[in-house]
C-alpha positions in Angstrom: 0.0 0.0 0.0 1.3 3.3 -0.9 1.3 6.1 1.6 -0.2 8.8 1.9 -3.5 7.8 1.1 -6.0 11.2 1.4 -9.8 11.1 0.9 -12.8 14.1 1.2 -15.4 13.0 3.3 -18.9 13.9 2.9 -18.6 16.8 5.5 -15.9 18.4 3.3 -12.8 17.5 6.2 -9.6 16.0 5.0 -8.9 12.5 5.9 -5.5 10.9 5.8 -3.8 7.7 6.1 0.2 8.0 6.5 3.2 6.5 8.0 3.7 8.3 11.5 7.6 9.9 11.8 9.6 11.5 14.4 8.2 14.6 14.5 4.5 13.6 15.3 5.8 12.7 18.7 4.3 15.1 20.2 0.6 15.0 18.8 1.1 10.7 19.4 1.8 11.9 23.3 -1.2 13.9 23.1 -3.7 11.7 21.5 -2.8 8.3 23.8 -3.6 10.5 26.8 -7.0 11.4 25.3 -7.5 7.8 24.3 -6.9 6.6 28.1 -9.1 9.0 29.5 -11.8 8.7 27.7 -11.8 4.4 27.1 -11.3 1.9 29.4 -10.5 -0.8 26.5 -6.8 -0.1 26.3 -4.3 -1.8 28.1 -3.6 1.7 29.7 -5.2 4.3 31.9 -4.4 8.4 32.0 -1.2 8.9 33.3 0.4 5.2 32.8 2.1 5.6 29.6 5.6 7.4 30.8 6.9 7.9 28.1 8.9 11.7 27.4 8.8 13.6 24.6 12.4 12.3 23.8 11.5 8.5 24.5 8.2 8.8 22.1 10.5 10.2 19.7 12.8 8.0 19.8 10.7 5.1 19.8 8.5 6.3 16.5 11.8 7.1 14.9 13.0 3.1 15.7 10.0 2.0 13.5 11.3 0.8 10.0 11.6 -2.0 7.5 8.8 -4.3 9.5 8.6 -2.2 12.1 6.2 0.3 10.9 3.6 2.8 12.6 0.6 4.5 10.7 -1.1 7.6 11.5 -5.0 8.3 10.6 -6.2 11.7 11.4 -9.0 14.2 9.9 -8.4 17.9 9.4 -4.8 17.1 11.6 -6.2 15.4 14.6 -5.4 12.0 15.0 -8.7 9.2 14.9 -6.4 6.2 14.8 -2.8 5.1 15.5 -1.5 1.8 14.3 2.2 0.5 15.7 3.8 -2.7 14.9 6.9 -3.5 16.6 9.3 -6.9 16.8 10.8 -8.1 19.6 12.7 -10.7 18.2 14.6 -11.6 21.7 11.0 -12.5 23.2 9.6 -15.3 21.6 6.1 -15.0 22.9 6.3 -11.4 21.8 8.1 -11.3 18.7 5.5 -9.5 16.7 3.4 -7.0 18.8 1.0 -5.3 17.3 -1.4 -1.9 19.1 -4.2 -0.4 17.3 -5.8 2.3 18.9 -9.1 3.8 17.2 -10.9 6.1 18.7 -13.1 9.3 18.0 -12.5 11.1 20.4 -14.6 13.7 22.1 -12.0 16.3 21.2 -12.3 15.4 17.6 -16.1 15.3 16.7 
């Protein structure tokens, strides 16, 4: 699949489907906060993902070749975040996958 993939919805708002990268670090920070707070079907709550600004970075930087992460959003905020990371010294996790899809309130 090739990347970016942009659409017009019915309501006239941009929607786009892209790799994430480095710099969206922060808006990734933001949007997993918003997530937590507002489900309770992720395998975090507010506040327990520690992750800095630096360490976020560095970890959406660290996703290439089969490690990959991809980015929906409409108008520029996120809807969905997809990460798929290998551990290959962790047999029982050596392809972990996290999908997080969620409109939130923020965002309608």
């Amino acid at each position: 699949m090739k990347f970016p993939i942009n659409k017009t919805l019915k309501t006239g708002q941009t929607f786009i489907i892209e790799r994430t990268n480095p710099t969206d670090a922060a808006d990734v920070k933001i949007y997993l906060e918003t997530c937590a707070a507002e489900s309770d079907n992720l395998s975090f709550g507010p506040g327990e993902r520690n992750l800095s600004l630096e360490e976020e970075r560095k970890f959406l930087e660290s996703l290439t070749g089969l490690n990959f992460g991809i980015k929906a959003t409409i108008d520029s905020g996120f809807v969905a975040l997809l990460t798929v990371h290998r551990s290959p010294n962790r047999p029982r996790l050596h392809h972990i996958g996290e999908f997080e899809k969620n409109r939130t309130k923020s965002s309608r």
